[in-house]
C-alpha positions as CSV (number, residue, x, y, z in Angstrom):
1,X,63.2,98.2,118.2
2,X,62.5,94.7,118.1
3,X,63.6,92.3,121.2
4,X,63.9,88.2,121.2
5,X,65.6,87.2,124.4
6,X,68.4,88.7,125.5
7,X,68.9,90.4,121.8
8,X,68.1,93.3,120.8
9,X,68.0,94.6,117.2
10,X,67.2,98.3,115.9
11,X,65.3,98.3,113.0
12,X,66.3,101.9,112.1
13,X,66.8,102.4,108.2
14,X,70.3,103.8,108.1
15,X,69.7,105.4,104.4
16,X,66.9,107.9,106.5
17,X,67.8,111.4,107.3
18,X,66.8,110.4,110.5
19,X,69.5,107.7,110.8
20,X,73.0,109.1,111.0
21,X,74.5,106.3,113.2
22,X,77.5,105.2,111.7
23,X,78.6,101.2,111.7
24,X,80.5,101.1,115.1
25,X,77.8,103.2,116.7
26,X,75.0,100.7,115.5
27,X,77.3,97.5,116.3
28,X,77.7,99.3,119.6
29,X,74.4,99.5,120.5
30,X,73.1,96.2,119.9
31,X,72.8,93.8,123.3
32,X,74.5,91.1,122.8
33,X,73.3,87.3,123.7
34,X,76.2,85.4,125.6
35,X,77.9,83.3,123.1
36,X,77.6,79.8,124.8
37,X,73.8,79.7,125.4
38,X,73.4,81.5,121.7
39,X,75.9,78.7,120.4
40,X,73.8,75.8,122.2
41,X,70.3,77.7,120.8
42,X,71.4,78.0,117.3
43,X,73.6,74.7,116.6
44,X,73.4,72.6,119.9
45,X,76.8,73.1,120.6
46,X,77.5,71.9,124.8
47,X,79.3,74.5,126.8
48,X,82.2,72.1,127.6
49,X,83.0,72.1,123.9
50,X,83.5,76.4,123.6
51,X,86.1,78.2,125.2
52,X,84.7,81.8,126.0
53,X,87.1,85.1,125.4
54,X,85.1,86.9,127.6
55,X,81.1,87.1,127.0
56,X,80.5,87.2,123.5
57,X,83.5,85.1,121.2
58,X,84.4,81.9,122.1
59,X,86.9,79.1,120.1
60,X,84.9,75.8,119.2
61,X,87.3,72.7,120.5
62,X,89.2,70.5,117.8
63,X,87.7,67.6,119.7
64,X,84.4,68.4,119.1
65,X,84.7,69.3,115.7
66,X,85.9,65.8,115.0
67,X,82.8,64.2,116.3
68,X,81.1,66.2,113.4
69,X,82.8,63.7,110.6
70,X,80.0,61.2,110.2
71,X,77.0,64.1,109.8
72,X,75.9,65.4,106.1
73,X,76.8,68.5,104.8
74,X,75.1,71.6,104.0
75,X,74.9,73.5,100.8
76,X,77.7,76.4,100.2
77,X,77.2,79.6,98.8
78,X,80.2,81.5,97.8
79,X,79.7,85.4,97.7
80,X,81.8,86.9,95.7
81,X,81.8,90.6,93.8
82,X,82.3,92.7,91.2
83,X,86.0,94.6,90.8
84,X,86.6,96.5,94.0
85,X,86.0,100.3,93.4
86,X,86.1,103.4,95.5
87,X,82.3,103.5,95.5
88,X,82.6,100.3,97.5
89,X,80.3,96.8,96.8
90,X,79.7,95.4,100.2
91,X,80.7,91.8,99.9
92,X,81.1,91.2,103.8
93,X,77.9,93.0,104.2
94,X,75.6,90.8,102.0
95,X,77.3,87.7,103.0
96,X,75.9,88.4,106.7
97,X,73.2,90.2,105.7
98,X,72.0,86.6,103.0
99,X,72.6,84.4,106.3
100,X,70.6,86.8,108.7
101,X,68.0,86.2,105.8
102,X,67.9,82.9,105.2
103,X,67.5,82.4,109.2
104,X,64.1,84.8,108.6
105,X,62.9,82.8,106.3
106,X,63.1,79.9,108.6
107,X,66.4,78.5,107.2
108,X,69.6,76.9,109.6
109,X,72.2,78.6,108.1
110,X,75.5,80.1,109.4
111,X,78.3,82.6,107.5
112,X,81.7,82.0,107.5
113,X,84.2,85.1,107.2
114,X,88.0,86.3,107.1
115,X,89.5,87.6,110.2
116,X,90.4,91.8,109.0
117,X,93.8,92.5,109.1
118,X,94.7,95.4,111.0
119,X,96.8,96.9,108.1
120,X,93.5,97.8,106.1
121,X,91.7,98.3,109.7
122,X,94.4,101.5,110.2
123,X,95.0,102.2,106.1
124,X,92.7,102.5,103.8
125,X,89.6,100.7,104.7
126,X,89.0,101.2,108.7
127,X,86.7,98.4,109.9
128,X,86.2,94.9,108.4
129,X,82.8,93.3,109.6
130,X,80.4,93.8,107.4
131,X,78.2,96.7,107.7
132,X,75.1,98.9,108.4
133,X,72.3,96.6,109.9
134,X,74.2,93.5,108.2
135,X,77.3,93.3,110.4
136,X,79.3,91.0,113.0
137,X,79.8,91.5,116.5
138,X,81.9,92.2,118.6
139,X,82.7,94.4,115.7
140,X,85.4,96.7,117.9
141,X,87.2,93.0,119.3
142,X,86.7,91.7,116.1
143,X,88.7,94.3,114.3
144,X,91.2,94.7,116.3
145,X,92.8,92.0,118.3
146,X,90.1,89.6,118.4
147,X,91.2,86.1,119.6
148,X,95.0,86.8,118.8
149,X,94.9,84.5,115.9
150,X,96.8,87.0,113.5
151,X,99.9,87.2,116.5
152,X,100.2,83.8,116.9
153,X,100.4,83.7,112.9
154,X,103.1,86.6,113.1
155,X,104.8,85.0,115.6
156,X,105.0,82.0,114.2
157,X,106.5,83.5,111.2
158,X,109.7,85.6,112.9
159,X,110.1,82.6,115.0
160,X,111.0,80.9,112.0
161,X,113.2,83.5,110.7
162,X,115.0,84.3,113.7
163,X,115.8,80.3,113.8
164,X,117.4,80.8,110.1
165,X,119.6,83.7,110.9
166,X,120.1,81.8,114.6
167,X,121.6,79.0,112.7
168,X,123.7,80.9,110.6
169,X,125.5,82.8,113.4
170,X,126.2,79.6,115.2
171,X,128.2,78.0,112.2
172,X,125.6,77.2,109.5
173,X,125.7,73.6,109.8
174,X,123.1,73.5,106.8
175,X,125.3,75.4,104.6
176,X,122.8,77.9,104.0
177,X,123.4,80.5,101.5
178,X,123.0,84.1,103.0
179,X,122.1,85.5,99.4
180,X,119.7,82.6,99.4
181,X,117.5,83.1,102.5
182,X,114.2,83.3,101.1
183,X,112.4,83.7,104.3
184,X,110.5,86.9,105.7
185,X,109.6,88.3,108.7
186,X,106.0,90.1,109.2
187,X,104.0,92.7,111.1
188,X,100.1,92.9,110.7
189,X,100.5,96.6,109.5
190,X,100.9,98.6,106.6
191,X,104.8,99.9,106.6
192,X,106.3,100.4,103.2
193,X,109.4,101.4,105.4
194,X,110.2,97.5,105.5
195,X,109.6,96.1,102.4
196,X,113.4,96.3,101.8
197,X,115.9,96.4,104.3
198,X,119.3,95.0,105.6
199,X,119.7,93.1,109.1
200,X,122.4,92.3,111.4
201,X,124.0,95.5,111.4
202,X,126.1,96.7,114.3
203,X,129.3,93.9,114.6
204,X,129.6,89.8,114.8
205,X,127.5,90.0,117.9
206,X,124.3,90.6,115.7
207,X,125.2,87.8,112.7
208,X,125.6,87.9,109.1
209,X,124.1,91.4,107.3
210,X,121.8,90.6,104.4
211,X,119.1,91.7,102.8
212,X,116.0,91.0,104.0
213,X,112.3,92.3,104.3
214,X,108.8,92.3,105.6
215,X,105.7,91.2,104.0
216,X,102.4,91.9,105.7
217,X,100.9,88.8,108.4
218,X,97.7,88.5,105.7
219,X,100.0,87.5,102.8
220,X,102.3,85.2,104.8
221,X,102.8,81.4,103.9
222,X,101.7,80.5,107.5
223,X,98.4,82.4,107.2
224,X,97.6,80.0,104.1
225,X,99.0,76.9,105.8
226,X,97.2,77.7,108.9
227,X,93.7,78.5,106.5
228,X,94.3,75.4,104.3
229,X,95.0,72.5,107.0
230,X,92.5,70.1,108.3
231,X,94.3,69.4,111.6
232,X,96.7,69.9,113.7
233,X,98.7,67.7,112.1
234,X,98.7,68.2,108.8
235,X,99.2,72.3,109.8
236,X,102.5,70.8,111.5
237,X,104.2,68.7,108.4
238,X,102.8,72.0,106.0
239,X,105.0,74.0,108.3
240,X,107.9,71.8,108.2
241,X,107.7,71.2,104.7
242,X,108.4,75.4,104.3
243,X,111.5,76.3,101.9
244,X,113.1,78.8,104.0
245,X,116.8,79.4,102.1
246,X,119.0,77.3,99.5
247,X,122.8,76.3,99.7
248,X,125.0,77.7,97.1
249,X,124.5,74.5,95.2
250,X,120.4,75.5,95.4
251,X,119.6,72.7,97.7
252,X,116.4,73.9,99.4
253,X,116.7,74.1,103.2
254,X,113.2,73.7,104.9
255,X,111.7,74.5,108.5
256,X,112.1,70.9,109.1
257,X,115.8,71.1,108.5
258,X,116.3,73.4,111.7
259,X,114.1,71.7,113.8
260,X,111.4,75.0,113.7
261,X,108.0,73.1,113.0
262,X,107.2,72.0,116.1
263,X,107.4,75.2,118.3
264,X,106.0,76.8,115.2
265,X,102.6,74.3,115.8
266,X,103.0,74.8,118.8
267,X,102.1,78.9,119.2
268,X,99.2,78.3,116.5
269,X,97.8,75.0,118.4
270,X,95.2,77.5,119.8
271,X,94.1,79.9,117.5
272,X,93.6,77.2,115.1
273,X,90.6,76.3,116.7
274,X,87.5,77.9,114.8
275,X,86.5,81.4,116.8
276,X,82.4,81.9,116.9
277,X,80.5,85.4,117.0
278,X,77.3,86.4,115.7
279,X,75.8,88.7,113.6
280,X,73.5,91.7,114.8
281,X,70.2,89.4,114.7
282,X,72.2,86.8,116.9
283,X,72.6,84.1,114.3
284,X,76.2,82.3,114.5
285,X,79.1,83.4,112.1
286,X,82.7,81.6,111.9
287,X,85.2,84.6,111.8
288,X,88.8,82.0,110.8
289,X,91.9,83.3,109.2
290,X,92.5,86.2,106.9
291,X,94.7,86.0,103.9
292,X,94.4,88.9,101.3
293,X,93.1,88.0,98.2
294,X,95.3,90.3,96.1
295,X,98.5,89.1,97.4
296,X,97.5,85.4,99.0
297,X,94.3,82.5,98.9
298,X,91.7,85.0,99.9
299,X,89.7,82.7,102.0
300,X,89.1,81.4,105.0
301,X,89.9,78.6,106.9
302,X,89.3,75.1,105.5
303,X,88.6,73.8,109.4
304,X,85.7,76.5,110.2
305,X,84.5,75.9,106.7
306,X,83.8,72.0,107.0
307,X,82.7,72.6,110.5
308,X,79.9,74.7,109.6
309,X,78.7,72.4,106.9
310,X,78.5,69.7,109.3
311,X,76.1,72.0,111.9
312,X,74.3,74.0,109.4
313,X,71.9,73.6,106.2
314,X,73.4,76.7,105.0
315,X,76.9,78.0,104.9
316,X,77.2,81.3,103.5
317,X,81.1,81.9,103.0
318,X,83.0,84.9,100.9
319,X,85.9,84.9,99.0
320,X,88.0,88.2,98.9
321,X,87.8,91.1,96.5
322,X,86.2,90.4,92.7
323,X,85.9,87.2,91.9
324,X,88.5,87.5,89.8
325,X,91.0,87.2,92.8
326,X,88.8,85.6,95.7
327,X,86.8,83.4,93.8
328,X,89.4,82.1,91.6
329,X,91.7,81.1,94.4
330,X,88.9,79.6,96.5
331,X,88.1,77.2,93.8
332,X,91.5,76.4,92.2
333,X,93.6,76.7,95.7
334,X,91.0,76.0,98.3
335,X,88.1,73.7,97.0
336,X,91.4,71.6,94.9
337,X,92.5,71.0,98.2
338,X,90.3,70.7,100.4
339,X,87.6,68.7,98.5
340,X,85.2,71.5,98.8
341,X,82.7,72.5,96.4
342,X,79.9,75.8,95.9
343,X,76.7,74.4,95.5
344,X,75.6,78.4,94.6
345,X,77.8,81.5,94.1
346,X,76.2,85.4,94.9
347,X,78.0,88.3,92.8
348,X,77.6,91.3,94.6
349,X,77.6,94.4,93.3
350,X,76.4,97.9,93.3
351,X,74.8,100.6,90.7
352,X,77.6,102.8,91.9
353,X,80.2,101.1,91.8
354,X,78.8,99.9,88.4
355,X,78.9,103.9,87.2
356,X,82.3,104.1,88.5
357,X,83.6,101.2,86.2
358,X,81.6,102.7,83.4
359,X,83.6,106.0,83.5
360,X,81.7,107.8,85.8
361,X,83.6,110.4,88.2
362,X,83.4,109.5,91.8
363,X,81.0,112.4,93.2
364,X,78.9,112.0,90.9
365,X,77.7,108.5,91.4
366,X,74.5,109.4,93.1
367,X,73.6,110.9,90.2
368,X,71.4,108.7,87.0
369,X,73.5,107.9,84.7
370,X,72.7,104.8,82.1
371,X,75.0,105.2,79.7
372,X,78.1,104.6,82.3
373,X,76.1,101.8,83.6
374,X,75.5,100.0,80.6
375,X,79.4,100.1,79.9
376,X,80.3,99.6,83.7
377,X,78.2,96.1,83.4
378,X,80.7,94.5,81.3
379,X,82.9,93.9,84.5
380,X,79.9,92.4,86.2
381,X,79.4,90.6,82.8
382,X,82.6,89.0,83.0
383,X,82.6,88.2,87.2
384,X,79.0,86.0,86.2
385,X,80.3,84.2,83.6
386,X,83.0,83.4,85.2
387,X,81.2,81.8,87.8
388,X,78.9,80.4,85.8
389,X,81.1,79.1,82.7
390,X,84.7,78.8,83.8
391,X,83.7,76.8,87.5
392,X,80.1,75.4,86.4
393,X,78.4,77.5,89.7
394,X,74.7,78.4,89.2
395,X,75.0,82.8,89.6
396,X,72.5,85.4,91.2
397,X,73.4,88.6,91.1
398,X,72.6,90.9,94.1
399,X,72.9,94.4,94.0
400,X,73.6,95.8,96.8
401,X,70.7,99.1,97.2
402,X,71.0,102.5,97.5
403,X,68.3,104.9,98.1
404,X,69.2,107.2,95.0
405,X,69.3,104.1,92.7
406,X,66.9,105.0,89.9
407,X,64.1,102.7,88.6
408,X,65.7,103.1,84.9
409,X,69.2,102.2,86.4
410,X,67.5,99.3,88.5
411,X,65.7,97.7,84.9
412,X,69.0,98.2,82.8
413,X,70.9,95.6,84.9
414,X,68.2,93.2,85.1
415,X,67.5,93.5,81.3
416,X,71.1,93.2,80.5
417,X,71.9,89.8,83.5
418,X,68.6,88.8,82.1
419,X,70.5,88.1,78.1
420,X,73.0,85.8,80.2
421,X,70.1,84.1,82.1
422,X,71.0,85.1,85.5
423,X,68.3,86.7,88.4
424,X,69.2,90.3,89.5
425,X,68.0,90.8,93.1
426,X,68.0,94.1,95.1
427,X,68.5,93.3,98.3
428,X,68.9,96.1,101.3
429,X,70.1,94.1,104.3
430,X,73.0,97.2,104.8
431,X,69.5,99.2,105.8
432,X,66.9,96.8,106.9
433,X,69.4,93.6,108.5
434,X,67.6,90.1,107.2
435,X,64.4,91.6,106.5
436,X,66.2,93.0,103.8
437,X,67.8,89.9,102.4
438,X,64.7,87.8,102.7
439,X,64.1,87.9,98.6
440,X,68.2,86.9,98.2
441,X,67.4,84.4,100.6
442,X,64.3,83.0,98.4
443,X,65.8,82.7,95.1
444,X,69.2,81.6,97.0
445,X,67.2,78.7,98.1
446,X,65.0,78.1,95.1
447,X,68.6,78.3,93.1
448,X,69.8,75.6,95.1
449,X,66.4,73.0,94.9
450,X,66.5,73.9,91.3
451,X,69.8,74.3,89.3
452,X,72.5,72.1,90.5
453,X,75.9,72.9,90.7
454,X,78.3,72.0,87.3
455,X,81.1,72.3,89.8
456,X,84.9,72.4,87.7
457,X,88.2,73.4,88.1
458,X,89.6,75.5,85.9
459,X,92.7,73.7,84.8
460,X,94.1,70.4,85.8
461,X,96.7,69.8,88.4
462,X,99.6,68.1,85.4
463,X,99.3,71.2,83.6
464,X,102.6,73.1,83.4
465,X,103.0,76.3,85.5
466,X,103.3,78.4,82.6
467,X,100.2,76.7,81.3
468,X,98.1,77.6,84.6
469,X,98.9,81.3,84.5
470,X,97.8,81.9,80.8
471,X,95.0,80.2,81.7
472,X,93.7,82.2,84.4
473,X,94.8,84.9,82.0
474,X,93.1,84.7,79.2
475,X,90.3,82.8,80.9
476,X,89.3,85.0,83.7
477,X,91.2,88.2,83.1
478,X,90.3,88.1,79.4
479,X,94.1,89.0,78.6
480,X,95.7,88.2,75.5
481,X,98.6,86.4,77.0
482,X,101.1,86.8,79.8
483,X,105.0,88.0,79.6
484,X,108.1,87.6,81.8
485,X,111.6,88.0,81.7
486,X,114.2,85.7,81.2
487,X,115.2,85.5,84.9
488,X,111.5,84.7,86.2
489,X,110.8,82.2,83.1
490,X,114.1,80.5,84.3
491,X,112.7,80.4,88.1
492,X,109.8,78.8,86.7
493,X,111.5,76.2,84.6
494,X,113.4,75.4,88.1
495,X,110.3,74.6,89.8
496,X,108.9,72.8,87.2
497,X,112.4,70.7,87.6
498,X,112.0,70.5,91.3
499,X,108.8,68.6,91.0
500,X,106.3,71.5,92.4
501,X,104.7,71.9,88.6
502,X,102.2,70.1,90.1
503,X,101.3,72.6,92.5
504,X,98.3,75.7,92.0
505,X,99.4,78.6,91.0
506,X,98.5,81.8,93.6
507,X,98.0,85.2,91.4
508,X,98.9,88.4,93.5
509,X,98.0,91.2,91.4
510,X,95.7,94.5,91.8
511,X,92.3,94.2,92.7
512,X,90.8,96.8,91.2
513,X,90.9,95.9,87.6
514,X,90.8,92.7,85.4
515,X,94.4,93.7,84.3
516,X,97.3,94.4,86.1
517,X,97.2,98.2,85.3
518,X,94.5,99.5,88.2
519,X,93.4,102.1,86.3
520,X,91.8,99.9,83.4
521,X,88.0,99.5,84.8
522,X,85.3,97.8,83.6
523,X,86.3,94.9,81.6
524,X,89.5,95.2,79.5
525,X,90.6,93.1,76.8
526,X,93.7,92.8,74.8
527,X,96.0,93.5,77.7
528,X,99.1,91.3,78.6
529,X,99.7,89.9,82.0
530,X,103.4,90.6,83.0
531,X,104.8,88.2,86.2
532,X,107.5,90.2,87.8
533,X,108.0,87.7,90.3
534,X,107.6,84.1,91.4
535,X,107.9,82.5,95.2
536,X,107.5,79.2,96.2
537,X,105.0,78.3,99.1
538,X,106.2,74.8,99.3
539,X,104.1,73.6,102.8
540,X,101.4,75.5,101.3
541,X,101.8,74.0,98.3
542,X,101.1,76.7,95.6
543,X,103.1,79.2,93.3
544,X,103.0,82.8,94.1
545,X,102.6,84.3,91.1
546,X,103.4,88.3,91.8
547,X,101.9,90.6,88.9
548,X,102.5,93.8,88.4
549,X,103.1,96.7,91.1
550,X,101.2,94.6,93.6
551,X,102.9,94.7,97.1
552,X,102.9,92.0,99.4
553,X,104.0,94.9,102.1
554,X,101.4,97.5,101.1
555,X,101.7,101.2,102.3
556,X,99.4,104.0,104.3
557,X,97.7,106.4,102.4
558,X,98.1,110.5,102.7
559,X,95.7,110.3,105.4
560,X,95.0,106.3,106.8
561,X,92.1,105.5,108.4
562,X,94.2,105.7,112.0
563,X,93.7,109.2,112.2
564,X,90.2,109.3,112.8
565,X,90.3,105.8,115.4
566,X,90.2,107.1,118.9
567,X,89.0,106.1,122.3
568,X,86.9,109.0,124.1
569,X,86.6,109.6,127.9
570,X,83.9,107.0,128.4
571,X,86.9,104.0,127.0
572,X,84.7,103.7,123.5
573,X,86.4,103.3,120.3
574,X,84.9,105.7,117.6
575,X,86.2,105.8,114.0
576,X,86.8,102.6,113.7
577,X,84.7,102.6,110.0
């Protein structure tokens, strides 16, 4: 056990026999340093300027942040990762895990993450915050309700709904199409039960029965708005600008229209501002937003983004799922609008999961096995050049270690990355904290002074919408081509009439494959992308394009991670990942 101040970090290897202390039980017993002094250590932020929930997270003010403008940036690194797979990769992990690093090795640098959603937290995944010795903390508060960012989102959202059914009940001024409302309520949980279902039952008393439904808080239009605005402001005319129904004659009705934007700005005025936590070794992490990358952007928020660049000489930030999904979105949705742009990406994977795209059956991944490697590299194959060709990033490649990886399996990946000229680095920050990521951290750096950034987007804002999605098809997916039916080809031609052509296009599709089929690993070719749906995110100002069976509502599994979260007598959570 090693102590600096009022921190303390265990230095226990968690892949030891010895070690059987699961992620909340290690996040739980690290001592924490108060958040305001650690804040003033690390980045010279003034007390006056934080505003403490409790000891140890605290929002940074919008008024400081703007005092920031005039300072330099720092360099970005984007993590992303290979194709999600059982076996798991451990993006979160190695994006705290390379900042805790580059600290060590005497670097500034800071790591800005997604706020989890509680719908993975209870479903399939249970906690969000990295893991091991490479995590974020408060990890329990984190989790869970954190700063109440994600119910300010949700109410935000119903808000808005409840005004459009409101004005309907009270003689529809607008002329608002009941058939027509496109706007959905949310809940920050996985329910498949509302996906689909009718409102306004019982009488006059209750309004006008329609169809309606529920998507998930994570893959709302207000999570992106609120992730993709650089003030107040701006959030405020995004929110007003929102298509929320059309007349019969398909004029669009926006939040605007029914005077909704304001009080909308108004419950997210606070939990826009930029929460700050820290990692296990007590260096400073942004936790901001949280859309899903399968079914929304996938990243963070713009404003904690920027911030940290202006405070830090490294910002390590993650995008969600492969890079497929995350990392496509945070360049051609986030970076197009914001003005960011990677200096450096990291593509995390592991052997495992590796094996697990190459074929290999799930308990058996501990076991050698170079011949479902070699093929299960084609998907990492494809997420580097990517990176590397399609958005001009200089790549490293860390693989994320295991005790039982072999030597063998260790030299075929570096062999094979080394064809495509990229540096395979084992790291084992999930075992040994920053220590672990010190040699990431070096060639991260050296990457930086050495091999500057060819940053591109990958197709051009005039190109038509149709035009965009084959792109990201055959370019990043490696499909053949992409297929819709008449009725969603004719939606598209009516946005492309409506003047929103202009506007990104927003993929929601599996993650777990480069297809929309989630059983097709590694890297599959030939396939055809098929749109089953199209929504318009007007104040966000992209295209949903929904692929697929992807759900923007996803369901609990047989048995969800919310049967093993409990509290014991003592009041501490256990089972929470």
């Amino acid at each position: 056990m090693s102590i600096s101040g009022n921190f303390v970090f265990f230095e226990a290897n968690k892949n030891t026999s010895t070690n059987l202390m699961t992620d909340i039980e290690i996040a739980q017993k690290a001592i924490m340093q108060r958040i305001t002094p650690l804040a003033h250590e690390k980045l010279g932020i003034e007390d006056q300027h934080l505003e403490p929930f409790g000891h140890y997270k605290a929002k940074l003010s919008l008024e400081y942040i703007e005092t920031l403008k005039d300072r330099p940036n720092g360099k970005l690194i984007l993590v992303t990762a290979v194709s999600p797979t059982p076996a798991g990769e451990g993006k979160t992990t190695t994006s705290v895990g390379l900042t805790d690093g580059l600290n060590k090795i005497g670097k500034k640098a800071v790591v800005c993450l997604r706020e989890p959603s509680l719908g993975p937290c209870f479903g399939m995944k249970g906690g969000a915050a990295g893991g091991g010795y490479a995590q974020v903390v408060p990890m329990e508060d984190i989790n869970l309700h954190f700063t109440g960012d994600f119910h300010a989102i949700g109410l935000a959202n119903n808000l808005l709904a409840a005004l459009v059914d409101n004005h309907i009940h009270h003689g529809n001024d607008l002329g608002i199409d009941v058939r027509r409302v496109v706007w959905k309520r949310v809940v920050d949980m996985n329910d498949r039960s509302l996906r689909d279902i009718t409102v306004a039952l019982g009488g006059v008393g209750n309004g006008y029965p329609r169809s309606d439904g529920f998507d998930i808080v994570v893959a709302s239009e207000v999570m992106a708005i609120f992730c993709l605005s650089n003030s107040v402001e701006e959030m405020k005319e995004k929110l007003g600008n929102v298509v929320v129904a059309y007349t019969r004659d398909r004029k669009a009705i926006h939040a605007r229209d029914l005077e909704a934007h304001g009080a909308m700005t108004v419950l997210l005025k606070d939990a826009f501002k930029p929460n700050i936590v820290q990692t296990l070794e007590g260096n400073i992490a942004f936790v901001h937003g949280g859309p899903f990358a399968n079914i929304a952007h996938g990243c963070n928020t713009v404003i904690s983004t920027k911030a940290a660049l202006k405070m830090a000489d490294y910002v390590v930030t993650e995008a969600g799922f492969g890079a497929d999904l995350g990392a496509e979105k945070f360049v051609n949705i986030k970076c197009r609008k914001s003005g960011l742009k990677p200096d450096a990406s990291v593509v995390v994977a592991t052997i495992k999961a590796l094996k697990y795209h190459g074929g290999a059956e799930l308990d058996t991944l501990e076991n050698e096995n170079l011949k479902a490697l070699k093929t299960g590299l084609k998907n990492l194959e494809r997420h580097v050049r990517n990176m590397s060709e399609n958005f001009g990033l200089p790549c490293i490649v860390a693989i994320n270690k295991f005790t039982y990886d072999t030597q063998a399996e260790i030299d075929l990946v570096t062999n094979e990355l080394a064809k495509l000229e990229v540096k395979v680095v084992l790291a084992d920050h999930w075992a040994n904290g920053g220590a672990g990521a010190e040699d990431l951290a070096l060639e991260v750096v050296e990457t930086l002074d050495t091999q500057p950034a060819d940053f591109k987007l990958l197709y051009e804002d005039s190109a038509p919408l149709w035009e965009k999605m084959e792109t990201v098809a055959k370019k990043i997916y490696g499909a053949d081509g992409i297929e819709a039916d008449s009725k969603v080809r004719s939606q598209i031609q009516r946005l492309e009439a409506d003047g929103y052509g202009k506007y990104p296009i927003c993929v929601a599709k599996t993650q777990y494959s480069f297809s929309t089929d989630p059983n097709k690993l590694g890297a599959p070719e030939g396939h055809i992308v098929s749109i089953r749906e199209v929504r318009l995110s007007a104040g966000a100002e992209f295209i949903v394009i929904i692929c697929g069976d992807v759900m923007t509502m996803p369901g609990l599994p047989k048995v969800p991670a919310a049967n093993r979260i409990d509290i014991d007598n003592d009041g501490k959570i256990v089972g929470l990942f």
